[in-house]
N, C-alpha and C positions, 0 to 999 in steps of 0.2 A: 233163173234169168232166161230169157227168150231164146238166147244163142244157144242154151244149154240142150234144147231140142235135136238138135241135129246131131246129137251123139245115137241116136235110135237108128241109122241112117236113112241107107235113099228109100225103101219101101214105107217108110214112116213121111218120109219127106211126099212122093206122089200121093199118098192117103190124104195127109193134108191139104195140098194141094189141090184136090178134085172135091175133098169137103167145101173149103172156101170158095171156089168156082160156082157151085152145086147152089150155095146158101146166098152167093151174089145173086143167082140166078134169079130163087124164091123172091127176094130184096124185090129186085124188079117187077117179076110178076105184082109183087102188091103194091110196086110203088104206082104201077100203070093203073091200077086202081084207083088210086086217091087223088084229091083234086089238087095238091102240093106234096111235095117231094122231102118235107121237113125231114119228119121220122126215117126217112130210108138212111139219110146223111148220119144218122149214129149209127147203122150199121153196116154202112161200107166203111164206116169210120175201125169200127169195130174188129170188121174182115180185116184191114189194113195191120192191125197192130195182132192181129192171131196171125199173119203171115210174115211176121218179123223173124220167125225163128226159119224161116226157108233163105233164098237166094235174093240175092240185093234186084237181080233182075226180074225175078217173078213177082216183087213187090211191087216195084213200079210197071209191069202189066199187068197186074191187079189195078192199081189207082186207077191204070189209063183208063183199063174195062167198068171200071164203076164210075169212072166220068162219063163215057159213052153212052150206059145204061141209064146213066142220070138224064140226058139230053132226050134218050131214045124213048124215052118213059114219058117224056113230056108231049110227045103227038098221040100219047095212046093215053093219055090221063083224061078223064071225065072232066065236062066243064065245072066251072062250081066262082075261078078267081077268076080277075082280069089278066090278059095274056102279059103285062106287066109284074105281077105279081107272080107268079108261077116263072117267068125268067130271074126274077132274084132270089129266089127258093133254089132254083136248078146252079144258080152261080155259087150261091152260098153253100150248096153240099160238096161242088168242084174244090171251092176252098176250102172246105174244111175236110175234103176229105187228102187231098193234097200237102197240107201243113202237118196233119197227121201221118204222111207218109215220112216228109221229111223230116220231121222232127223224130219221129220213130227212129229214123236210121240212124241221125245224128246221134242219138241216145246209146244205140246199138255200139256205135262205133267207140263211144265215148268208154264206154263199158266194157269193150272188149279191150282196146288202151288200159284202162284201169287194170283190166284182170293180169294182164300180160305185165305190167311192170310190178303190180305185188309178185307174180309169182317168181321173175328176172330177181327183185330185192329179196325174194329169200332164197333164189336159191345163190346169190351170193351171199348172204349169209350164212350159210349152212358152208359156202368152199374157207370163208372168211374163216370161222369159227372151226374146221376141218384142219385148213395151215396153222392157224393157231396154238391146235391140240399136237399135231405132228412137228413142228417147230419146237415149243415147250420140250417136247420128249425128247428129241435128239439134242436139245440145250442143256439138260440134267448131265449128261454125263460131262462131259467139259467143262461144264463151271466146278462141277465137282474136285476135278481134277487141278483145279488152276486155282481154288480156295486150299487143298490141302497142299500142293506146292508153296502158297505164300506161307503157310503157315509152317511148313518146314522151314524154308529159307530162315523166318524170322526164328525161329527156336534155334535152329542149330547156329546160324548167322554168329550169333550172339553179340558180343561187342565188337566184332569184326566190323558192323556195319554203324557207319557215322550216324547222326541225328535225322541228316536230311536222308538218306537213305531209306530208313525206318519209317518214318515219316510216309514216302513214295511208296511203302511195301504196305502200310496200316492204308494206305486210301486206296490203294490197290485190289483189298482186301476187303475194302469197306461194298466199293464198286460193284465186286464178284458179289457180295453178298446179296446187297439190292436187286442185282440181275437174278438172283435165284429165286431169290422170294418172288417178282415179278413172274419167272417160269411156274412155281408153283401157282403161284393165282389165278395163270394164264391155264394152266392145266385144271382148278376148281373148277374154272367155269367151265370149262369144254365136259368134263363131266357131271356139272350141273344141267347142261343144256342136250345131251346124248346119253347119257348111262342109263339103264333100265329102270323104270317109277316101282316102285313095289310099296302099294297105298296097304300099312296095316295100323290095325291104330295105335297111336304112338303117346305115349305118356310125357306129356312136357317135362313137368317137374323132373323126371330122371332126365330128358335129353339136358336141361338146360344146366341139371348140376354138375354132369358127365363134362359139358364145355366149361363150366368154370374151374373145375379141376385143370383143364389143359391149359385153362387161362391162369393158373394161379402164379408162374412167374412174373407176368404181367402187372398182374391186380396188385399183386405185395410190393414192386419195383415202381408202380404210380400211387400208391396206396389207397387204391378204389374201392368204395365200399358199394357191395351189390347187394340191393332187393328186390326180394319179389314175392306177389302175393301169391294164393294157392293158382297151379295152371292146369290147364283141362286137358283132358287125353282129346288130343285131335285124327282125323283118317289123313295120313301122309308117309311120306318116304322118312324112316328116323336118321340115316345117315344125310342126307338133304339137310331135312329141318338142321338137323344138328349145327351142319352148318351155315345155315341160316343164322342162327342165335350165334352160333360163335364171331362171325362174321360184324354183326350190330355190336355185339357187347367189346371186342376187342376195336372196334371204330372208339365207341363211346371209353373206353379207357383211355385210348391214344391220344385221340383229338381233344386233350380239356385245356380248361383255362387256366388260371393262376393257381386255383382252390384243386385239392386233389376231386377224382371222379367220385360223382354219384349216381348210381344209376340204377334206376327204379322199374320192374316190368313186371307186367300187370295183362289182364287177358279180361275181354267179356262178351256173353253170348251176344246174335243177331242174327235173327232169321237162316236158321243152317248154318251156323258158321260163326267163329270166335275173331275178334275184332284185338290184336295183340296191339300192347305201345310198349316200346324201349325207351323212357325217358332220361336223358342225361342235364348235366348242370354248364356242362361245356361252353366252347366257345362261340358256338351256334354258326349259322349261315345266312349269305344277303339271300334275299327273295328268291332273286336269279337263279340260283345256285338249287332250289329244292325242285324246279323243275327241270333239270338236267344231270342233274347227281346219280342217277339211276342209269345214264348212259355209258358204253362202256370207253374207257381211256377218257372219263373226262373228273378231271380233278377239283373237289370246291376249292370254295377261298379262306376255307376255317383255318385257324393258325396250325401250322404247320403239318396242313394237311397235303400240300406238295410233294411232300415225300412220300405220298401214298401213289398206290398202281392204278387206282384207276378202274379195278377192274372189281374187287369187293363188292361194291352195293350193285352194279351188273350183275354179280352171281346172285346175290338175293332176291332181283327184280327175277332171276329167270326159276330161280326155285319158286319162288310164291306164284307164278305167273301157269305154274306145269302142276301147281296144285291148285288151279282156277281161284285163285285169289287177287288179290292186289295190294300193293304196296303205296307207300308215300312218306312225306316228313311233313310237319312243323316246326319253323325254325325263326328265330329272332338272333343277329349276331347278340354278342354276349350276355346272353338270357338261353342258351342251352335248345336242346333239339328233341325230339319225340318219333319217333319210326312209328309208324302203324303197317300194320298187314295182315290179312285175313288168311284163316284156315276151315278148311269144311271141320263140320264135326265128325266123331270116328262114326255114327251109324247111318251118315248122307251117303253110303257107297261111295264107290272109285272114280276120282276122277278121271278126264280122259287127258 
């Protein structure tokens, strides 16, 4: 980008500066030559926009000098037009080289706005995602602390404690729980988006049977039956991926419809890189919902999927996204949902 120049600093800035003057200069000599001034108008045009990366003022004494030189050129030009014609040649390089000034700048400016507020939104994101992880951490102990107190109270309590009491102490307890689970999630992602990449390659088939192991109180408690065809050894983080997969498949158990889960995953090559789906039978999603699901804290509208954090497919958007891939859904409410995301293969080298 043009602005990006003036990082060489000011001895790079006067080099430039006396090039452009120098080649203005030439510009004239030959425009004083010719019997119209056309040709020269592209390249003060020219000058103009190689002097974008200097000072907003030396641009526009640049413009002024190759309007001058436009005018000045025209008592020195050899006859050939009528004195008519050689004043609308000499107006039309002022405007065009003029409109290219300013429009140059406006560009400039627009572009440096641009750059300044991407770099403002991440680096709030980066403090966002910072409180978040530090938050999480100092939350773990306390809920800890105030789950195993309910659960004392209710054990020793025993029939000491009336209906409604009990009652107060199980939602109590229910509460703490939810909050913890949300800390843990809050804390996946913070180490999904910060913890060190170690790209080695990584053999699906074992990550993914590793996670249904961890899934299997789950799977037997909704009675879901999981398949999947042969999976490729991809180049990735195996603790990531891992959870990646654990991630989709524990959605797809949770989130199903009337019929227990089925959920079907499947892998195939494209150009560098394996094209994965997690398809379920579920309760699906409106339209709405698959273009913003990936955001973090934002919950669909699939049956009872409210009670979720919010924060799950956030984590798989930033693993797959730190292993230069990308992610998506198709979904139909009740007609079930499909994940896709991409992996390099293991012999594409490391991502960055």
């Amino acid at each position: 980008m043009p602005h990006q120049f003036t990082q060489f600093g000011r001895p790079y800035q006067w080099l430039m500066a006396s090039i452009v003057i120098f080649i203005s200069i030439v510009l004239f000599a030959c425009d004083s030559l010719l019997a119209h001034g056309t040709i020269p108008a592209i390249g003060y045009s020219v000058l103009v926009l190689l002097s974008l990366s200097l000072s907003r003022k030396f641009v526009y004494a640049l413009a002024t000098l190759c309007s001058i030189l436009t005018w000045l050129a025209l008592a020195l030009e050899p006859p050939g037009h009528p004195l008519w014609v050689s004043l609308f040649d000499r107006s039309m390089i002022v405007v065009v080289v003029w409109m290219t000034t300013v429009l140059g700048l406006q560009l400039i400016r627009a572009e440096r706005q641009v750059t300044q507020q991407a770099e403002d939104l991440q680096r709030s994101n980066i403090e966002l995602e910072h409180f978040a992880s530090l938050v999480s951490h100092d939350l773990r102990s306390p809920l800890t602390t105030i789950l195993y107190t309910i659960e004392l109270a209710l054990e020793q309590s025993g029939s000491k404690l009336d209906v409604e009491d009990r009652e107060l102490l199980a939602t109590a307890r229910g509460t703490a729980t939810e909050m913890a689970h949300m800390v843990s999630r809050l804390l996946e992602y913070s180490r999904a988006g910060h913890s060190p990449l170690t790209i080695e390659p990584c053999n699906c088939e074992a990550c993914v049977a590793g996670v249904l192991q961890r899934l299997n109180a789950l799977l037997t408690e909704t009675r879901a039956e999981v398949t999947r065809d042969p999976l490729p050894v991809v180049g990735g983080d195996s603790t990531l991926l891992a959870e990646l997969f654990q991630n989709l498949i524990e959605n797809a158990a949770k989130y199903h419809g009337l019929t227990p889960p089925r959920i079907h995953i499947s892998a195939q090559p494209a150009h560098g890189e394996y094209i994965f789906s997690i398809r379920d039978n579920g309760a699906g999603m409106q339209e709405i919902d698959t273009q913003r699901i990936f955001q973090r804290f934002i919950r669909g509208t699939r049956t009872g999927s409210n009670k979720g954090s919010g924060i799950g497919l956030a984590t798989c958007k930033t693993i797959v996204e730190r292993h230069r891939g990308r992610i998506w859904v198709a979904s139909k409410p009740q007609l079930g949902s499909t994940f896709y995301f991409t992996l390099p293969k293991a012999t594409d080298g490391e991502p960055g």
